[in-house]
N, C-alpha and C positions, 0 to 999 in steps of 0.2 A: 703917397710918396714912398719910394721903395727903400730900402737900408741898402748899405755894403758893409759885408763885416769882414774885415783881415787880420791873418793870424801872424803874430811874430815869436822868436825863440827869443829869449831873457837871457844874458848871462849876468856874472853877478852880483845876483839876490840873494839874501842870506835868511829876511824874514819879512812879514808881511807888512812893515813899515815901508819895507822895500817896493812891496807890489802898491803900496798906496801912494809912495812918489810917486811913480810911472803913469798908476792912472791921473793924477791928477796936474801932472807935464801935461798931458799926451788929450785929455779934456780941454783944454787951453785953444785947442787948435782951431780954425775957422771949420764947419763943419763935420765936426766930432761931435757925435751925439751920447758916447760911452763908452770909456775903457775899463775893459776887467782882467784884471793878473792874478794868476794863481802861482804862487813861488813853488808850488808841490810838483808843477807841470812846467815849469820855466815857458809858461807860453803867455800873450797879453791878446784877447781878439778886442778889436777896434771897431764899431759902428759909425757908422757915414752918412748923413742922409745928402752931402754934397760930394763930388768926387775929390778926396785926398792925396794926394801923391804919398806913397809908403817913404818916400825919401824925407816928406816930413815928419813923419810919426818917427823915424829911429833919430831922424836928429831931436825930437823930443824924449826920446828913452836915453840918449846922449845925455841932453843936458841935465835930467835926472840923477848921471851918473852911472848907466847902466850901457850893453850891448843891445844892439838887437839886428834880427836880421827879419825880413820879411820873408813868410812860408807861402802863403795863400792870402 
């Protein structure tokens, strides 16, 4: 089974409480296998083993409380 990983921009996080909401929204999702946020990088990449639409993962960084934009 292959992965898809996408990268999005963070905006504000302030510490890594922060990055552990996000992944744990953004986990939640039907076919998220793994999110990792580094607040150092304002970046969050996303693992897929099904295909995701990126409009769901930022309304998951939304509800978190957070921006996101999708990069790659």
């Amino acid at each position: 089974m292959s992965t898809t990983r996408m990268t999005f921009a963070i905006t504000g996080m302030h510490c890594n409480s922060c990055g552990l909401l996000i992944d744990d929204e953004v986990e939640e999702l039907p076919g998220v296998t793994a999110s990792t946020t580094d607040v150092r990088t304002e970046r969050t990449v996303v693992e897929c083993e099904t295909p995701v639409d990126p409009e769901q993962i930022i309304a998951a960084i939304t509800e978190a409380g957070y921006q996101g934009r999708h990069l790659s």
